[in-house]
C-alpha positions as CSV (number, residue, x, y, z in Angstrom):
1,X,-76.4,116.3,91.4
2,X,-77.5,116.1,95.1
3,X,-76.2,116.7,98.6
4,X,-73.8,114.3,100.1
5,X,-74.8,112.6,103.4
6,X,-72.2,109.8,105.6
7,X,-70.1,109.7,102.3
8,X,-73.2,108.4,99.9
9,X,-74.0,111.2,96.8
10,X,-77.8,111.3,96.9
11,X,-78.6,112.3,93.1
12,X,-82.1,113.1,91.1
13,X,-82.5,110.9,88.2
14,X,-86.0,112.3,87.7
15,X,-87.8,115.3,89.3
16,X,-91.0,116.7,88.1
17,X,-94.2,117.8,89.8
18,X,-92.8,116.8,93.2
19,X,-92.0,113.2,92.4
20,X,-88.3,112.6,92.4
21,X,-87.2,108.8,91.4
22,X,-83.4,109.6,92.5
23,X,-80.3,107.5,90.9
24,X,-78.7,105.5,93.7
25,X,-75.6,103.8,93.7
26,X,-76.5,100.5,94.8
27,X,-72.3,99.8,95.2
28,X,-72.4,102.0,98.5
29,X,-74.4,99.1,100.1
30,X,-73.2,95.8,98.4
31,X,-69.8,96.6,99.2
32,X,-69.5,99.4,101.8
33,X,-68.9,100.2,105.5
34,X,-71.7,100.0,107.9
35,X,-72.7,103.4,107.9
36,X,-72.4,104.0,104.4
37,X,-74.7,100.7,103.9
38,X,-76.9,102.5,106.7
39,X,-77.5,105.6,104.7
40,X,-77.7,103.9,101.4
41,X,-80.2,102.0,103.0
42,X,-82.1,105.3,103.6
43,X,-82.3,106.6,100.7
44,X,-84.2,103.1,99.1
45,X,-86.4,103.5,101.9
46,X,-87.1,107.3,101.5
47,X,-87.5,106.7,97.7
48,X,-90.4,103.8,98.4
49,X,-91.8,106.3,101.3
50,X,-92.2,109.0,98.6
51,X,-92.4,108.0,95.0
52,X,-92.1,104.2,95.3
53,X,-89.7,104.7,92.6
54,X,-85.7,104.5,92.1
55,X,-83.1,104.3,89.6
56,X,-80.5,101.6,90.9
57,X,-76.7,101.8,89.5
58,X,-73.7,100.0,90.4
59,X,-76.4,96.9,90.8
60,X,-74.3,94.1,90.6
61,X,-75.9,92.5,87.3
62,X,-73.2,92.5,84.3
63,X,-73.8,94.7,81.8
64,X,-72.8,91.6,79.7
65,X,-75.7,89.8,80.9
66,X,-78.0,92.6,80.4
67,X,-77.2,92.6,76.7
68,X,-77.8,89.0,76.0
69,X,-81.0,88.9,77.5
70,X,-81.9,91.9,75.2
71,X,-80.9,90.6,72.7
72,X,-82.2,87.0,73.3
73,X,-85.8,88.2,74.0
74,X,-85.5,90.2,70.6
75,X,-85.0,86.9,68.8
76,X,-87.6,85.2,70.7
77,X,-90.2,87.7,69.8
78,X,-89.2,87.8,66.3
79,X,-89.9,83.7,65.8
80,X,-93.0,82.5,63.7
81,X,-96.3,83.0,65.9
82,X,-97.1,79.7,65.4
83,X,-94.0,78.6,67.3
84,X,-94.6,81.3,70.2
85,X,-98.3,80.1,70.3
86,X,-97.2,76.6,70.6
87,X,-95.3,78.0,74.0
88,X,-99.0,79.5,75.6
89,X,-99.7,80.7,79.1
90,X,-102.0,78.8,80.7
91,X,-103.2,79.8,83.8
92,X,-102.6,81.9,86.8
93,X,-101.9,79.4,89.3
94,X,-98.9,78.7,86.3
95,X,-97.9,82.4,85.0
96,X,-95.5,81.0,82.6
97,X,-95.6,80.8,78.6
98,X,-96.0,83.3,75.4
99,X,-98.8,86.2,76.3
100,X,-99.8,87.3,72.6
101,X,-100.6,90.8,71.8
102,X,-104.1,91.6,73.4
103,X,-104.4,89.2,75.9
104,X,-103.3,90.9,79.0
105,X,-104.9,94.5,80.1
106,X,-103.4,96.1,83.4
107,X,-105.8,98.6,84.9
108,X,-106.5,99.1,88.4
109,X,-109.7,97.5,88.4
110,X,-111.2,94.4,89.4
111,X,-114.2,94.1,87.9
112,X,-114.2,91.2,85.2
113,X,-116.8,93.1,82.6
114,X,-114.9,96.5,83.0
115,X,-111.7,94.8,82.4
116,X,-113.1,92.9,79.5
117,X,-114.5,96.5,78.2
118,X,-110.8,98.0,78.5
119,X,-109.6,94.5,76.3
120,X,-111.8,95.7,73.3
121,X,-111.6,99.0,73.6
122,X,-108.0,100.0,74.5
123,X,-106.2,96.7,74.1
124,X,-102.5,97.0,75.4
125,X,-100.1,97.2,72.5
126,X,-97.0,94.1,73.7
127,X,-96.7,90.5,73.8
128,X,-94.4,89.2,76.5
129,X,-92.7,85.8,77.6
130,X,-93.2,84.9,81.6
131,X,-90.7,82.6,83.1
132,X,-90.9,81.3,86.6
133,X,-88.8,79.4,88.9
134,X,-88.0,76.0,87.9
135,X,-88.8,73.1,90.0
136,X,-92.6,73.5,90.6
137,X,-94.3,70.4,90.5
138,X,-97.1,71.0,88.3
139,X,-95.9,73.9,87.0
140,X,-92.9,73.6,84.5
141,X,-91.8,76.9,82.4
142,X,-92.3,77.1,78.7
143,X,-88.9,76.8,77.1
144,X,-88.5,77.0,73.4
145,X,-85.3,74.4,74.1
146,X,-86.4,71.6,71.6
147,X,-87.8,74.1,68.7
148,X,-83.7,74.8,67.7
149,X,-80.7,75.0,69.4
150,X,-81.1,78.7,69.4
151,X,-84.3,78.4,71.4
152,X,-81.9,76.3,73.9
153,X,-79.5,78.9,74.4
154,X,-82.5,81.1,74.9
155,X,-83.1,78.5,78.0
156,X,-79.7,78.3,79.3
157,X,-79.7,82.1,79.3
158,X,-82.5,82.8,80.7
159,X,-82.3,80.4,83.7
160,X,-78.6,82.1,84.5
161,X,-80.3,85.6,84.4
162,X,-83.3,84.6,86.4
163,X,-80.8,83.8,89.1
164,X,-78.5,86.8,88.8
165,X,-81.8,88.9,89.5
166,X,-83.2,86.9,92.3
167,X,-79.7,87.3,94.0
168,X,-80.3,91.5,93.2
169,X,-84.1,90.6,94.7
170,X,-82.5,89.4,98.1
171,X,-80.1,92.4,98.5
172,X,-82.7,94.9,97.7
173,X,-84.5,93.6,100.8
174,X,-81.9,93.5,102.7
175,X,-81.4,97.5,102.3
176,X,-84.9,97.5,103.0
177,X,-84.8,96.0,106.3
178,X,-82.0,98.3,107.2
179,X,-83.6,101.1,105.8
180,X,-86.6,100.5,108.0
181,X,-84.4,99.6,111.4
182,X,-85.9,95.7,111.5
183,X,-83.8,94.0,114.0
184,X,-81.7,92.1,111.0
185,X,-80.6,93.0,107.4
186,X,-81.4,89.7,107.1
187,X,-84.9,89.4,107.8
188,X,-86.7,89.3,104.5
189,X,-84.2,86.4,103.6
190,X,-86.5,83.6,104.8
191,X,-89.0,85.4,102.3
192,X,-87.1,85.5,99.6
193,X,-85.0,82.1,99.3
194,X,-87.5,80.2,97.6
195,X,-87.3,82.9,94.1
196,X,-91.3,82.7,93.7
197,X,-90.8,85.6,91.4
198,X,-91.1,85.9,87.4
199,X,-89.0,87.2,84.7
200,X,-91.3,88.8,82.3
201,X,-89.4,89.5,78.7
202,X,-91.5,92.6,76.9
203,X,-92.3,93.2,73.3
204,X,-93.8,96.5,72.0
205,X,-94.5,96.5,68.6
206,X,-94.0,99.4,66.1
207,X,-97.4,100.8,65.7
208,X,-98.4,103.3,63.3
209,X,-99.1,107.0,64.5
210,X,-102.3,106.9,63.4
211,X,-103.4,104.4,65.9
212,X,-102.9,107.0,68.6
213,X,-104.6,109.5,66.4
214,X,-107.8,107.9,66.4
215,X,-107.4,106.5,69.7
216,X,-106.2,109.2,71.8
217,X,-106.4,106.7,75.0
218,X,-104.3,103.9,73.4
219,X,-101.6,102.9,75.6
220,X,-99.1,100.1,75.3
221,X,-99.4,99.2,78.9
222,X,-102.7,100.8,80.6
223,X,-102.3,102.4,84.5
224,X,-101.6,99.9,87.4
225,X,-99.3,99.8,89.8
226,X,-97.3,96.0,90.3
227,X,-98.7,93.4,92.6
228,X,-95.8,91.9,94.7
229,X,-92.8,93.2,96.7
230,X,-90.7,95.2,94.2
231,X,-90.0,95.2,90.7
232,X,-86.6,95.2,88.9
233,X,-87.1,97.1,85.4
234,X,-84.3,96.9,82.6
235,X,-85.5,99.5,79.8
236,X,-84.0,100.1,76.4
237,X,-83.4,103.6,74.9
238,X,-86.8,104.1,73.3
239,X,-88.7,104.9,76.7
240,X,-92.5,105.2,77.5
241,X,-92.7,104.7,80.1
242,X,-94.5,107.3,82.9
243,X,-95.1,107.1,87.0
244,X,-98.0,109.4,88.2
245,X,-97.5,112.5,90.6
246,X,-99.1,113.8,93.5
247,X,-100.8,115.5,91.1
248,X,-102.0,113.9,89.2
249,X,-99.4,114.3,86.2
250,X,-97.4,111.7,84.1
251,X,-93.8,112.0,84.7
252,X,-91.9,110.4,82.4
253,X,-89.4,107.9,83.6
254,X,-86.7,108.5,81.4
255,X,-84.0,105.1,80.7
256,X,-80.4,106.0,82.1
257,X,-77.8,103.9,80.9
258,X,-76.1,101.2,83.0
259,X,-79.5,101.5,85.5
260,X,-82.1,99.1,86.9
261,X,-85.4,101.2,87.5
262,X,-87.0,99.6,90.7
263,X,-90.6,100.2,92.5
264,X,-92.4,98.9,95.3
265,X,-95.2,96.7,94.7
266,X,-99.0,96.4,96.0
267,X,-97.9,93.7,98.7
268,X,-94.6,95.3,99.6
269,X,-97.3,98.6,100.7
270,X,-99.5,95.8,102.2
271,X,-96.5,94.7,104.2
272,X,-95.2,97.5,105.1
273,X,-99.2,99.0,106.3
274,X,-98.5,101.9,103.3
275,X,-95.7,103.4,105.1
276,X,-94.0,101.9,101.1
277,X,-96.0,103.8,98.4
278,X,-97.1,101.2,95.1
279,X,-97.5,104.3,92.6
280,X,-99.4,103.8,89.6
281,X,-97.2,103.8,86.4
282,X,-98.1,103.2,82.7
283,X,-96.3,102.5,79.1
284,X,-97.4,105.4,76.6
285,X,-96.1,105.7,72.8
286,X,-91.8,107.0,73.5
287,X,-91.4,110.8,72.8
288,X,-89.4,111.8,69.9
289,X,-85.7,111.8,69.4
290,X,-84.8,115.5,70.7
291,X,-82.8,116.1,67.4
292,X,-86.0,115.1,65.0
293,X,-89.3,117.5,64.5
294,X,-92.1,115.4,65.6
295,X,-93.1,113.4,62.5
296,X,-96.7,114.0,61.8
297,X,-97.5,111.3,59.0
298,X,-100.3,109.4,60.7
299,X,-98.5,105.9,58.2
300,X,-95.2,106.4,60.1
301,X,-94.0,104.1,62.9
302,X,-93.2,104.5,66.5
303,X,-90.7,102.4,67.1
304,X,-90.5,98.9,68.9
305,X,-89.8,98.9,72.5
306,X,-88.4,95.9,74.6
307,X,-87.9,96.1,78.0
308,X,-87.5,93.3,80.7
309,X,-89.0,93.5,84.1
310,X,-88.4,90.9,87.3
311,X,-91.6,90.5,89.5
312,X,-90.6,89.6,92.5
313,X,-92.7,88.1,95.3
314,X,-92.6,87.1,99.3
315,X,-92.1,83.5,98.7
316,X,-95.6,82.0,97.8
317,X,-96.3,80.0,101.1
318,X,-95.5,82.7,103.7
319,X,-98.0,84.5,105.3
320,X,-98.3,88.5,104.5
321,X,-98.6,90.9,107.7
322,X,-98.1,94.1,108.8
323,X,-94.1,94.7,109.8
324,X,-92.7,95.7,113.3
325,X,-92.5,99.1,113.5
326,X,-95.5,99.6,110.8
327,X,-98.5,99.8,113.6
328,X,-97.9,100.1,116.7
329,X,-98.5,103.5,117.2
330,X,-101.9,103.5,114.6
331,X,-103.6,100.1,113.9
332,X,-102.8,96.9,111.3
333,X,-104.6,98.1,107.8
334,X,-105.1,94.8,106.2
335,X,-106.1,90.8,107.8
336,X,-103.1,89.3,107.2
337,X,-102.7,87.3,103.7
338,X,-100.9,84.3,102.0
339,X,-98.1,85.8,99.6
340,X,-99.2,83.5,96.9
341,X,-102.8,83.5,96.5
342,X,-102.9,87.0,96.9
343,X,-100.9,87.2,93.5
344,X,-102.8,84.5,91.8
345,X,-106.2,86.5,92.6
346,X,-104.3,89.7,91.0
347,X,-103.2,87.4,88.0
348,X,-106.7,85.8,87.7
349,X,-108.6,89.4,86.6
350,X,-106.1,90.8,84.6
351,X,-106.1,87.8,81.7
């Protein structure tokens, strides 16, 4: 379970090869005493210092809510491609619209013909639906609302949920900022009001086994790590995905019920002059069910996976640099940056 420090139960929802992503009861700090929000606070902080990665319970987002946005992104996927094409993303300057299978490839790189190389070669197996904040001029998001009255619901839904998380976005930072002794819980808020983030709804279609038997470098989602401040990840049961080790190793990051799985982002390390780790993470074909024998016909199906995943950003106009308390003592690692084009220069070589 784990030791028990100021009244908070520190527990291990993962531990393998000396990466722990430990299950936190985000309740201790939304609703608890100052010291108990103080050593909540402490372990976020000691999970991004380490493994960049957490399991968050007790998160405040309804289980209710949860369910219909599974459920809603299941419908969406399974429309006519037609109408999902008619719904496109455009450009990175926009990140909103239908991505269809193919057209993305994470990878660490940056070099346009490598990337391009990795996109024929090992395409990434998922389609996905990015929604951003409504109200940028120039830049509306790509509802379905007047295909049906389903794909209107799908709005109204998503909207609500989009706000639920970017409430969860704010709070996360404010453990953050207490975690790392900033002056005020409260000082990320003037980076965070604005919502600059995106809700990213994922599809991962059943694919037969064979395709990993003739291609035993197929992924569903290749290795990266994120680009902006944290990431709030809501998985289903079928799993996949896998955070790399110290050593090297993929450690899979198992889905525990009722639990958001959150990491830090490239910008949040940025920020934070890599005192925050960004770890490297990837979406492989989901191990078997523990009470079935591996099935070995190469015409049988791995199973669809969904999962849905809130990108959250420094609010797209502020300027990125190195916190108090980050550099004083060793030097400033990075020329400060503007939040936003810094993620639209990450956007721009990954389609």
């Amino acid at each position: 379970m784990g030791s028990i420090e100021n009244g908070v139960q520190a527990q291990k929802g993962v531990e393998q090869d000396d990466l722990v992503m430990p299950l936190i009861d985000f309740g201790a700090f939304l609703h608890g005493d100052r010291p108990t929000k103080k050593a909540t606070a402490d372990q976020i902080l000691h999970a991004f210092t380490t493994s960049g990665f957490l399991y968050l319970q007790n998160h405040g987002v309804p289980q209710e809510m949860v369910s219909q946005a599974f459920s809603q992104s299941a419908q969406f996927f399974a429309r006519p491609q037609a109408q999902k094409d008619t719904l496109g993303w455009t450009t990175p300057d926009a990140n909103r619209g239908y991505v269809t299978w193919g057209r993305e490839k994470v990878t660490q790189s940056s070099d346009p013909e490598e990337i391009a190389r990795l996109r024929a070669s090992n395409p990434d197996l998922k389609e996905s639906m990015e929604i951003g904040r409504e109200g940028v001029p120039g830049l509306p998001n790509r509802w379905p609302t007047e295909l049906d009255e389903a794909g209107a619901q799908f709005t109204r839904d998503m909207q609500r949920f989009f706000l639920t998380l970017k409430d969860l976005h704010v709070n996360v930072m404010r453990a953050i900022a207490t975690g790392m002794g900033l002056d005020d819980e409260h000082f990320f808020d003037s980076y965070t009001d604005a919502g600059d983030n995106t809700l990213r709804l994922l599809h991962y279609p059943p694919v037969k086994r064979s395709v990993w038997r003739d291609n035993p470098f197929q992924v569903r989602a290749g290795e990266h790590s994120d680009y902006g401040s944290i990431t709030l990840l809501f998985q289903d049961h079928v799993g996949g995905l896998e955070v790399k080790s110290p050593h090297g190793t993929w450690v899979r990051a198992t889905p525990i019920d009722g639990t958001i799985v959150v990491n830090a982002g490239d910008l949040l390390a940025r920020w934070s002059n890599d005192l925050i780790k960004s770890t490297n993470h990837r979406v492989i074909q989901p191990p078997p069910p523990k009470d079935v024998e591996a099935d070995n016909d190469p015409e049988a199906l791995i199973p669809a996976r969904y999962s849905i995943a809130y990108f959250c950003n420094p609010n797209f106009d502020r300027l990125i640099e190195a916190l108090p308390g980050t550099w004083e003592k060793s030097a400033k690692k990075y020329e400060p940056i503007n939040s936003g084009d810094y993620l639209v220069r990450r956007l721009a070589a990954t389609y």
